[in-house]
RODO-2510 file (C-alpha; in nm, 4 decimals, decimal comma):
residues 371
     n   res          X          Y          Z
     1     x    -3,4554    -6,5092    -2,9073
     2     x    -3,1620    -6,2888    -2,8029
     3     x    -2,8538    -6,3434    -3,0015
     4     x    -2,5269    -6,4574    -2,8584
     5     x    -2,2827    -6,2032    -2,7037
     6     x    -1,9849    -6,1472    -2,9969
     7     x    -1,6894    -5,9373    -2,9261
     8     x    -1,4947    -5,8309    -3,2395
     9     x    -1,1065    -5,8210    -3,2298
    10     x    -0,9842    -5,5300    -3,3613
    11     x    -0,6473    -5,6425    -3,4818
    12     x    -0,4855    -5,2805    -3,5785
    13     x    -0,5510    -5,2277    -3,2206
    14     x    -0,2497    -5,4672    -3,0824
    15     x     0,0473    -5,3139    -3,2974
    16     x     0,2110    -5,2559    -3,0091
    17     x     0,2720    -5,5881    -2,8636
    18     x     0,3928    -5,7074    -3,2109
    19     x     0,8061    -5,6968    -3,1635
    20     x     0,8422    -5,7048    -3,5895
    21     x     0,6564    -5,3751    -3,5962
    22     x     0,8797    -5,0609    -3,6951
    23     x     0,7934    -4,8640    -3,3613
    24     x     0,9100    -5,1436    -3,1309
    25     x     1,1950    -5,2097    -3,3043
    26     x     1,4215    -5,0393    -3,0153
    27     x     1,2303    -5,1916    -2,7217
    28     x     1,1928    -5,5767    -2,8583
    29     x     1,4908    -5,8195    -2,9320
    30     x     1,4642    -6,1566    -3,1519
    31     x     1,5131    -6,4053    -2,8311
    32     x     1,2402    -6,2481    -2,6140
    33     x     1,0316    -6,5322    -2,6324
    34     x     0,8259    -6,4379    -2,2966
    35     x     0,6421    -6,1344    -2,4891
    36     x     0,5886    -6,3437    -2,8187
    37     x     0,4135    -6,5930    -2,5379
    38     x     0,2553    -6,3469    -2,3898
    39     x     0,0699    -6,2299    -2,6782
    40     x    -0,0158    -6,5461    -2,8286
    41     x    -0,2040    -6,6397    -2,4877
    42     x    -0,3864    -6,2853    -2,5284
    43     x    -0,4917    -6,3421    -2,8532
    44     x    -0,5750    -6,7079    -2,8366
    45     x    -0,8072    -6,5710    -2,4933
    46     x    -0,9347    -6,2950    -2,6670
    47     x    -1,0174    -6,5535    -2,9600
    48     x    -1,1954    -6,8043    -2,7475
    49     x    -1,4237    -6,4878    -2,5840
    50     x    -1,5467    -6,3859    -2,9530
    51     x    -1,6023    -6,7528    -3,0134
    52     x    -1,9744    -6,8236    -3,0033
    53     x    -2,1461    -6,9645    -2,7002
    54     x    -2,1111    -7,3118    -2,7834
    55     x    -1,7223    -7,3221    -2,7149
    56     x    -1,6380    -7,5822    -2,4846
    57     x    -1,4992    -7,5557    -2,1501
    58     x    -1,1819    -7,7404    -2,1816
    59     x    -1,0885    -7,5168    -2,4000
    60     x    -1,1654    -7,1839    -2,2395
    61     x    -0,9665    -7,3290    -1,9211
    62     x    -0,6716    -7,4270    -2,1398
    63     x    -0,6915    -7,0674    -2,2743
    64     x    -0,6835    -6,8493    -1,9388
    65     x    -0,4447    -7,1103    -1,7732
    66     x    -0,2191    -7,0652    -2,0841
    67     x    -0,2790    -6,6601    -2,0241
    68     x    -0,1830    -6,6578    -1,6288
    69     x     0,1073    -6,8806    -1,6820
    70     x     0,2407    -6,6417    -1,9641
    71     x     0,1877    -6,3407    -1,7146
    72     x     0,3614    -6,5428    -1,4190
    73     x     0,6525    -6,5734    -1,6321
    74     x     0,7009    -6,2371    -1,7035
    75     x     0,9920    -6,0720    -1,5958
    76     x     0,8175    -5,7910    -1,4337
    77     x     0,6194    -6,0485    -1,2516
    78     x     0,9693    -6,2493    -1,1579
    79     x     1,1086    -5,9328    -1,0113
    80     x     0,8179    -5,8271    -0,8559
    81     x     0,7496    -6,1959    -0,6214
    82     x     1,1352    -6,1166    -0,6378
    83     x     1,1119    -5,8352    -0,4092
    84     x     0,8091    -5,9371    -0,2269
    85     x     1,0124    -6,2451    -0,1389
    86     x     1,3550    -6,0706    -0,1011
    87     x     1,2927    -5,7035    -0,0770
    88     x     1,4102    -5,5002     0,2631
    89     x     1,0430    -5,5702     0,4578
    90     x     1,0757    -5,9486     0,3698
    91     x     1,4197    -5,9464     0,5525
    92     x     1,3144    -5,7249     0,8146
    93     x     1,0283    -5,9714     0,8478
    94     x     1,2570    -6,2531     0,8804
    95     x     1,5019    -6,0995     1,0771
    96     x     1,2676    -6,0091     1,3675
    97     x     1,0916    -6,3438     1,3355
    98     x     1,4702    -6,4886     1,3578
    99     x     1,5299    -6,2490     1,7176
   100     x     1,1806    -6,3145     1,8427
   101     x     1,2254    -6,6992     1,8085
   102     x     1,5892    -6,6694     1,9504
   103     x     1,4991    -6,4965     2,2595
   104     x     1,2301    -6,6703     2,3693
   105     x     1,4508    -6,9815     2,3031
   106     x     1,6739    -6,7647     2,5895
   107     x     1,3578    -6,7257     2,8252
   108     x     1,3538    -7,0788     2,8317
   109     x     1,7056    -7,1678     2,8777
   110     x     1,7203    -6,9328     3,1180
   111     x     1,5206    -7,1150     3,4062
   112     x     1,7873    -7,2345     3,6124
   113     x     1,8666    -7,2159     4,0140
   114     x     2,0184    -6,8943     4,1059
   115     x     2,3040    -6,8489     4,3011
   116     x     2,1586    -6,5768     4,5328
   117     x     1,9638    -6,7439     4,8324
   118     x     1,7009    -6,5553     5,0283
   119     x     1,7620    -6,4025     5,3866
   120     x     1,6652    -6,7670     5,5901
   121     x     1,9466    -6,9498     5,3462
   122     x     1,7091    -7,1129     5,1189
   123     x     1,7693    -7,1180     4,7912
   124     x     1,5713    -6,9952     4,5423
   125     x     1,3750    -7,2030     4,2437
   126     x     1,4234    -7,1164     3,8543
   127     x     1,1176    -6,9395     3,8019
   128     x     1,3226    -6,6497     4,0029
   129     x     1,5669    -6,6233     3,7159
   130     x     1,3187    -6,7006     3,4548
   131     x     1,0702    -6,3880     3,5724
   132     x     1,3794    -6,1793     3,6180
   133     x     1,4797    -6,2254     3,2687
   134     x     1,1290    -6,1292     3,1636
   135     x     1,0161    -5,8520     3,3584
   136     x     1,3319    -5,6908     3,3889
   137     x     1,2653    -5,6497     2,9766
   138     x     1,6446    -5,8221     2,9021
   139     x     1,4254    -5,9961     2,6181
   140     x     1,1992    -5,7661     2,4602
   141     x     1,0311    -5,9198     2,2157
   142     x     0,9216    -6,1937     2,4144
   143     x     0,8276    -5,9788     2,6962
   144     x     0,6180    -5,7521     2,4544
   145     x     0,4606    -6,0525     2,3516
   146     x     0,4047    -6,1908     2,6572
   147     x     0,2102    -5,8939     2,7958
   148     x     0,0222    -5,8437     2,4560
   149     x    -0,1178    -6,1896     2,5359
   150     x    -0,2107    -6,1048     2,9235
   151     x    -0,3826    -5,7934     2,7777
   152     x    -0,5390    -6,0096     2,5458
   153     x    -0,6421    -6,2884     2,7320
   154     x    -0,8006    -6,0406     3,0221
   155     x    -1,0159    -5,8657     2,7069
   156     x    -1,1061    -6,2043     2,5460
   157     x    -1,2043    -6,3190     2,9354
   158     x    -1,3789    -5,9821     2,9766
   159     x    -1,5757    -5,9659     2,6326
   160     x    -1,5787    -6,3666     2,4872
   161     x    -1,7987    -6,5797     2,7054
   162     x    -1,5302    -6,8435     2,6174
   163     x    -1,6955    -7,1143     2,8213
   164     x    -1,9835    -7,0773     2,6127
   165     x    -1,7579    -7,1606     2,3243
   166     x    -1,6006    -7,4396     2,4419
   167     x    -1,9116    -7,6302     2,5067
   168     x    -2,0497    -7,4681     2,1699
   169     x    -1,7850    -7,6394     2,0263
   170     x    -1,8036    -7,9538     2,2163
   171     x    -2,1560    -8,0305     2,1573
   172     x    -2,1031    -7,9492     1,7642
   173     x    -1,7722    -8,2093     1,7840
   174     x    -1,9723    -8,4948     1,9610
   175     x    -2,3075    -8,4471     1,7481
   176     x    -2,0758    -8,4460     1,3813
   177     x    -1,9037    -8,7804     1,5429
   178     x    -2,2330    -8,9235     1,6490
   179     x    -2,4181    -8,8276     1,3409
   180     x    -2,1356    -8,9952     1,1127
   181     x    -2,1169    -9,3265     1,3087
   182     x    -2,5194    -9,3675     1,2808
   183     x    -2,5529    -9,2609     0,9109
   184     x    -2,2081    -9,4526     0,8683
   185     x    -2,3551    -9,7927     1,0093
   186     x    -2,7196    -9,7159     0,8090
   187     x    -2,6136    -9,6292     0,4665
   188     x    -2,3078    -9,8469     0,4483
   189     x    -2,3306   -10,1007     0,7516
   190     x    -1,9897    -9,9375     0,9261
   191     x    -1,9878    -9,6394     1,0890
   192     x    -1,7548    -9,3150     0,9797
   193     x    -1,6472    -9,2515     1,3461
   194     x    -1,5025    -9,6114     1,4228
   195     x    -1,2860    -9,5979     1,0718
   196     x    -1,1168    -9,3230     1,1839
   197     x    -1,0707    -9,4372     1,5356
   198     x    -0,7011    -9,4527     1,6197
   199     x    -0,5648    -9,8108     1,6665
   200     x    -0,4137    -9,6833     2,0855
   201     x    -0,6040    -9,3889     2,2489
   202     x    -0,3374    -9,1259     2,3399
   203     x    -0,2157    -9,0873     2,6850
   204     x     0,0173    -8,8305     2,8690
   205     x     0,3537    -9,0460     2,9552
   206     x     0,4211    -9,0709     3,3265
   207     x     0,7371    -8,8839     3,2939
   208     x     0,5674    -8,5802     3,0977
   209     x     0,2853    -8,5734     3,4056
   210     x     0,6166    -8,5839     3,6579
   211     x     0,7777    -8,3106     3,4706
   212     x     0,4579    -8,0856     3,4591
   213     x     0,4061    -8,1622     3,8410
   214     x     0,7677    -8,0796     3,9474
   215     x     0,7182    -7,7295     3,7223
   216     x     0,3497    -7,6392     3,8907
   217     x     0,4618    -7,7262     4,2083
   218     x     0,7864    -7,4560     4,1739
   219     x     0,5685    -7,1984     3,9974
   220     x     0,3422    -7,2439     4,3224
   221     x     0,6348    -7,2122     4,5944
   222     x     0,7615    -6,9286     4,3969
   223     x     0,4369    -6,7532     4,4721
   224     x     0,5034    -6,8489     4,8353
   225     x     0,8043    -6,7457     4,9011
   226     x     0,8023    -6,3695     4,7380
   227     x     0,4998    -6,3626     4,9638
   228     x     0,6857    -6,4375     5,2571
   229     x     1,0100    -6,2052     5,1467
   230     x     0,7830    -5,8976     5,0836
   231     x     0,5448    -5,9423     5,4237
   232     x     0,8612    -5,9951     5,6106
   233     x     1,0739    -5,7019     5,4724
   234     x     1,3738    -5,8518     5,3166
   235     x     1,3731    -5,5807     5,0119
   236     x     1,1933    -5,2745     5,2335
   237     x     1,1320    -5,1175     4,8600
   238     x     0,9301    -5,4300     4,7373
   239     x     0,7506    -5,4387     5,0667
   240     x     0,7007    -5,0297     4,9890
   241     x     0,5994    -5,0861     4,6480
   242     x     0,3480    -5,3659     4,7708
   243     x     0,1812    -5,1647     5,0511
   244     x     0,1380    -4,8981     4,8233
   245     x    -0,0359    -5,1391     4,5655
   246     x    -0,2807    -5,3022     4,8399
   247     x    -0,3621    -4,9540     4,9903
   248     x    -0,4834    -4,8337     4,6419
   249     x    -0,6102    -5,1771     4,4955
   250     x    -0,8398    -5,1440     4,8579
   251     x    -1,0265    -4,7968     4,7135
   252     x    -1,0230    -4,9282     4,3744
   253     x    -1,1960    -5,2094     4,3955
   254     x    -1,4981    -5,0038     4,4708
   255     x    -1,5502    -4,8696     4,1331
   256     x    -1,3206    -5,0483     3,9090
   257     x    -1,4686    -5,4093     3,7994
   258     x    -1,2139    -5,7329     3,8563
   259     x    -1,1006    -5,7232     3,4835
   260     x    -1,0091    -5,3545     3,5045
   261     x    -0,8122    -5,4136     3,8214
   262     x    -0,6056    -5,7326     3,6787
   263     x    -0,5416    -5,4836     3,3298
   264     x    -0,3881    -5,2357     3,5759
   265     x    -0,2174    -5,4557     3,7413
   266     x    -0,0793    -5,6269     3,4735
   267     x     0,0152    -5,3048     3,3058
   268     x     0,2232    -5,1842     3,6288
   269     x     0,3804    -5,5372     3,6635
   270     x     0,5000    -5,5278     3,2699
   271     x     0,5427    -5,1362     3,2475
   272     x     0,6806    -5,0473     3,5828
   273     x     1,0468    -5,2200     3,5547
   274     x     1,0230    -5,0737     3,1803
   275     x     1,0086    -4,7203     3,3185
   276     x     1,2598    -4,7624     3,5673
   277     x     1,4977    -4,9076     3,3185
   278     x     1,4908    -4,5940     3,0952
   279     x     1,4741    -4,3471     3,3629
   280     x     1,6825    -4,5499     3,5597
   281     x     1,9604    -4,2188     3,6518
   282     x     1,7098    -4,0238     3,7566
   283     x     1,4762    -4,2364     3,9564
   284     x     1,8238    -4,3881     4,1540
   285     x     1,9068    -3,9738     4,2156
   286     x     1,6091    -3,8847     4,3811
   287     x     1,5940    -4,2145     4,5263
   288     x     1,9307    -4,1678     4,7002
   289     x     1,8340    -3,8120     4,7730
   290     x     1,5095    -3,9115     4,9665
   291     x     1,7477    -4,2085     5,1232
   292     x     1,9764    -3,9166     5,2479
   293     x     1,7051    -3,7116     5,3841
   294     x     1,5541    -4,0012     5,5444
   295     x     1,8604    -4,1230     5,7043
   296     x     1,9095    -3,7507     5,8062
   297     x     1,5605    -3,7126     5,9821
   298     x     1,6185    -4,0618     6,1275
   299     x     2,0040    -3,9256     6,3038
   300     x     1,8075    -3,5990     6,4217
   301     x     1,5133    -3,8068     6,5797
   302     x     1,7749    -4,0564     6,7382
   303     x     1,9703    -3,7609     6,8665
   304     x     1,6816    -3,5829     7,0320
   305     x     1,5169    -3,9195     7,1740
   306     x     1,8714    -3,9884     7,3298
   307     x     1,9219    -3,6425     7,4870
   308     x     1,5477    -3,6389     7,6265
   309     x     1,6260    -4,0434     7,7115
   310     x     1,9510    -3,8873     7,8946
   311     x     1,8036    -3,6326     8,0587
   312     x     1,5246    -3,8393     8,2109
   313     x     1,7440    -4,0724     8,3196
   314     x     1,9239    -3,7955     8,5377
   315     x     1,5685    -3,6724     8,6710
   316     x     1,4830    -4,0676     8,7353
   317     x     1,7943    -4,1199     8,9173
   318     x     1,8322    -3,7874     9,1236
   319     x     1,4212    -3,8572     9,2423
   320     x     1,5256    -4,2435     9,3278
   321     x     1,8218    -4,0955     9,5682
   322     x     1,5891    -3,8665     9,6870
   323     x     1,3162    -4,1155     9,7679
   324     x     1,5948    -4,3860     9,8699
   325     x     1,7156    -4,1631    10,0971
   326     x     1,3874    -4,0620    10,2957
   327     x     1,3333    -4,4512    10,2710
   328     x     1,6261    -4,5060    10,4095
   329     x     1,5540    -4,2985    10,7346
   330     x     1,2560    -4,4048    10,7740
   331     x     1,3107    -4,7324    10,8536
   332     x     1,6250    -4,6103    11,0532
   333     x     1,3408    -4,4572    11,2892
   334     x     1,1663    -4,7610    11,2364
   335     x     1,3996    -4,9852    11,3543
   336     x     1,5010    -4,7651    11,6186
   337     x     1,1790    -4,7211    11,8245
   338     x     1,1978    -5,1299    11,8156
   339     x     1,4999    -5,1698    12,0130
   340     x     1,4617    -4,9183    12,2616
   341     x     1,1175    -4,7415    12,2645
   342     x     1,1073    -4,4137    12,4737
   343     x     0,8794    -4,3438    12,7635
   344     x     0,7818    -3,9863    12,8211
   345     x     0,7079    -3,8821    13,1845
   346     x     0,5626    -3,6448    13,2955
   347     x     0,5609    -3,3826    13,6037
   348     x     0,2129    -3,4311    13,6851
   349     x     0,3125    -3,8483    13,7517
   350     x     0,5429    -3,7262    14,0406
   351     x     0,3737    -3,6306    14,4300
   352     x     0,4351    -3,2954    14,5360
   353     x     0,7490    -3,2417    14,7213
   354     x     0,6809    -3,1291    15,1229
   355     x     0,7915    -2,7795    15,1417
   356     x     0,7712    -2,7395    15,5912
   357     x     0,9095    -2,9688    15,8133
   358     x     0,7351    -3,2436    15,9361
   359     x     0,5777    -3,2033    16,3054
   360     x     0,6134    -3,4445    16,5679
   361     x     0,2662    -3,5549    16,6949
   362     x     0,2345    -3,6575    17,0853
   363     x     0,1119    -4,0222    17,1694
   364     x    -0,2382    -4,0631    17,2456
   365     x    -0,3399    -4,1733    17,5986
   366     x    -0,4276    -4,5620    17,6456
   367     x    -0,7403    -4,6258    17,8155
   368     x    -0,6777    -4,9104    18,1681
   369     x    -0,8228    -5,2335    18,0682
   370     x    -1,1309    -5,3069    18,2989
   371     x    -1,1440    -5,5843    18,5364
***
C-alpha cells in the first residue's frame, strides 16, 4: 500500500517573511501586524498540508479561510480593489454610465408637441420632437445605442430562429410547472406549483392599457403623416432623398435578401444625419451651389419659353387677322348676293334689230260672196 503524500517544511527557507530577522530589519516595523498575520496563516496552511491524510476537514477550511482573509487584508490587496474600485477607468466607467443614463432620461423628456405645424395647419405629435432629438444625434449615446440594438435585433432576427426559442422555452416552463404540481401532490399530497401560486393573478391597469394605446396610436399617425408630407412635397429635399431611396431599394431588392435591405436602411437612417452633421459646411456649399445653378437653368428656360410663348403669340394673332379678315369678306359677299342677287343677260336673249325699212304690202282682193 502506497504511503501518504508528506511535504516537509523547510523552515530556513521562510527567513524572509520573519520581521525580527537582521536583513528585514529596514523593511519591517514592530506594529505591522498584517505581515505577522500573514505568515502565521502560511505556516499554519503549509502545516495542515504536511499533516497526514487523516486531518480533518474543518480544519483544513479554517486554515485556507484564515490564509485568504490574511491576503485580503493586505495592504497591497487594499490598494489594489482600491484602484480597481477608484482608479481613472472606474470613473470613466461611471461617468459615461452617469451621461448615458442622463440622456436617455432627455430622450424621454423630450417627447412633447412641437410648436412647428405642418403645411395643412395641423399640428404635429411628440414623436416628431422625440425622433428629431434622436436622429439628429443631439444625444449620442443613446442614439449609438439605439442603433447598436436595431443592428442587433435585425442579426439576432436574421441568424436566431427566436420563435423557436420562445416556444423552446415555453414548453420547458409549462412541463417544470406541470411536473412539480404532479410529483408535488404524489410525494407530499400538495402540489409545488399551487404553493407558489400568487394569492391575485397580475393584470395590466386600465390606465397603463390607455396610456400604451394613446402612445401606439401617435407612433402610428406619425408614420402617416411624414408619409403624406414627403408624397406631397412639403420638404422637396425629403421627397428627393425618398425617391432616390425607392428608386434604388426597387433594383436592390433583386439580389439583396429583406434583412440586408432593413441593415442598409437602418444604417442610412442612423448614419446619414451623422454625416451631414460633421460635414455639414460643405454639404450646405455645394448644396447652395447646385440651388444657384438650378435656379439659374430654371430663369434661362423661363426666359426662352416666354420669348418663343411671345413670339407665337404674334404669329397666332397676325394669322387670326388674316383669317378674320378673309372671313370677314366673305360673308360680306355672302350677305350681299342675298339682298340683291345679280342677273346676267346676255346679247344672244335680245331679237335682232331690223336694219331696212319695213315695206308696205298691198291688200289682197276679196272674193263676191255667191248667191
Amino acid at each position: 500500500m502506497s504511503e501518504a503524500p508528506h511535504v516537509e517544511l523547510n523552515m530556513t527557507d521562510i527567513s524572509d517573511l520573519d520581521p525580527s530577522a537582521p536583513s528585514n530589519a529596514n523593511n519591517y516595523t514592530n506594529g505591522n501586524s498584517a505581515i505577522q498575520n500573514t505568515k502565521n496563516s502560511v505556516l499554519s496552511f503549509l502545516s495542515v498540508l504536511s499533516t497526514p491524510p487523516s486531518i480533518s476537514f474543518p480544519d483544513f477550511h479554517t486554515a485556507t479561510q484564515s490564509a485568504m482573509e490574511s491576503v485580503q487584508n493586505r495592504p497591497a490587496t487594499q490598494k489594489i480593489k482600491e484602484t480597481v474600485r477608484n482608479g481613472p477607468v472606474a470613473q470613466n466607467i461611471k461617468a459615461e454610465t452617469a451621461k448615458t443614463k442622463s440622456e436617455f432620461a432627455d430622450l424621454a423628456n423630450s417627447r412633447t408637441t412641437p410648436d412647428q405645424l405642418a403645411a395643412t395647419g395641423q399640428p404635429l405629435n411628440h414623436y416628431h420632437s422625440m425622433f428629431y432629438r434622436l436622429l439628429s444625434w443631439k444625444k449620442p449615446r443613446a442614439t449609438a445605442i439605439s442603433f447598436a440594438a436595431c443592428v442587433a435585433f435585425i442579426f439576432a432576427a436574421r441568424f436566431l430562429n427566436i420563435l423557436r426559442y420562445v416556444f423552446k422555452a415555453l414548453y420547458i416552463l409549462l412541463g417544470l410547472t406541470a411536473s412539480a404540481e404532479i410529483a408535488g401532490k404524489a410525494i407530499f399530497g400538495n402540489g409545488f406549483s399551487s404553493q407558489v401560486r400568487p394569492k391575485k393573478y397580475f393584470v395590466i391597469p386600465k390606465a397603463s392599457l390607455e396610456r400604451l394605446l394613446d402612445d401606439l396610436e401617435q407612433l402610428i399617425n406619425f408614420f402617416v403623416i411624414e408619409f403624406q408630407r414627403i408624397v406631397f412635397a412639403e420638404n422637396v429635399y425629403a421627397t428627393i432623398a425618398a425617391f432616390f431611396s425607392a428608386f434604388i431599394s426597387y433594383y436592390l431588392i433583386k439580389v439583396v435578401p429583406l434583412w440586408g435591405l432593413s441593415l442598409i436602411s437602418t444604417s442610412v437612417i442612423y448614419l446619414a444625419p451623422l454625416v451631414y452633421l460633421k460635414n455639414k459646411e460643405i454639404i450646405d456649399s455645394q448644396l447652395e451651389q447646385a440651388s444657384h445653378m438650378v435656379n439659374q437653368q430654371a430663369t434661362q428656360i423661363k426666359d426662352l419659353a416666354a420669348q418663343h410663348t411671345k413670339t407665337t403669340a404674334k404669329t397666332f394673332q397676325t394669322y387670326a387677322g388674316e383669317y378674320t379678315h378673309k372671313a370677314q369678306e366673305t360673308i360680306n359677299n355672302y350677305r350681299g348676293r342675298s339682298a340683291s342677287p345679280e342677273v346676267t343677260v346676255k346679247k344672244e336673249d335680245f331679237p335682232t334689230a331690223p336694219k331696212q325699212e319695213p315695206v308696205a304690202l298691198s291688200p289682197a282682193p276679196v272674193a263676191d260672196p255667191a248667191i
